[in-house]
C-alpha positions as CSV (number, residue, x, y, z in Angstrom):
1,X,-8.6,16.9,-7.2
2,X,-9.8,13.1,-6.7
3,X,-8.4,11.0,-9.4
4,X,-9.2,7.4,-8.4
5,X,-11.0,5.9,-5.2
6,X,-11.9,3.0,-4.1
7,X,-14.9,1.9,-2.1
8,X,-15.3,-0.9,1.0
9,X,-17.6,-1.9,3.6
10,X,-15.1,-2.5,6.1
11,X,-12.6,-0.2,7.5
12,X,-10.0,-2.6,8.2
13,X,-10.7,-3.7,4.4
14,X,-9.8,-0.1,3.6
15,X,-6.8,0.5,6.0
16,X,-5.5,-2.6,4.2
17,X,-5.3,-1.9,1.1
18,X,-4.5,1.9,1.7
19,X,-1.1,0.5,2.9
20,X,-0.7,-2.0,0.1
21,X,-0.6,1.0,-2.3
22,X,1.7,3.3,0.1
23,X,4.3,0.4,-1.0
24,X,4.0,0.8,-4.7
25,X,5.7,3.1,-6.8
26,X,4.1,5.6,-8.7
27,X,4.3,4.4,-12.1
28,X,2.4,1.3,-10.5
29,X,0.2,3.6,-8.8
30,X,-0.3,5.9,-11.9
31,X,-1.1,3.1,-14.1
32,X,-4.0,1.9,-11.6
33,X,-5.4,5.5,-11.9
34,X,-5.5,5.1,-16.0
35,X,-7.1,2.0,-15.6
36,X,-9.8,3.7,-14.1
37,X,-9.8,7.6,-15.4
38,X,-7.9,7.2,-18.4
39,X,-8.8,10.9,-19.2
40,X,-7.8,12.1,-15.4
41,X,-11.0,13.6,-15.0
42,X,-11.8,15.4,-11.3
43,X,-14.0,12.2,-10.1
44,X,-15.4,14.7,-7.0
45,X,-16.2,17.5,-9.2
46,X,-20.0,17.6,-8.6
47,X,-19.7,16.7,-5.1
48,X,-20.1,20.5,-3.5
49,X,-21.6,22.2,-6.4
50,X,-18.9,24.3,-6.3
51,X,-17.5,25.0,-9.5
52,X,-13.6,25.7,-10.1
């Protein structure tokens, strides 16, 4: 299940902030997912057309 993503044109843009957020907690992570899918939907649900 994909909760929250974030997108980048760079890799090293990416890599970056992928270990910025490895350092936070998980409230402080959590609350960054609410901010963005308050109702924790499946964001990648229609990506494979495969229904669960």
């Amino acid at each position: 299940m994909l909760l929250y993503f974030e997108e980048y044109g760079l890799v090293n843009q990416a890599i970056a902030r992928e270990k910025q957020l490895k350092g936070w907690c998980r409230d402080k992570k959590l609350e960054l997912i609410l901010e963005m899918n308050p109702n924790r939907e499946d964001l990648a649900r229609d990506w494979f057309g495969v229904e669960k």
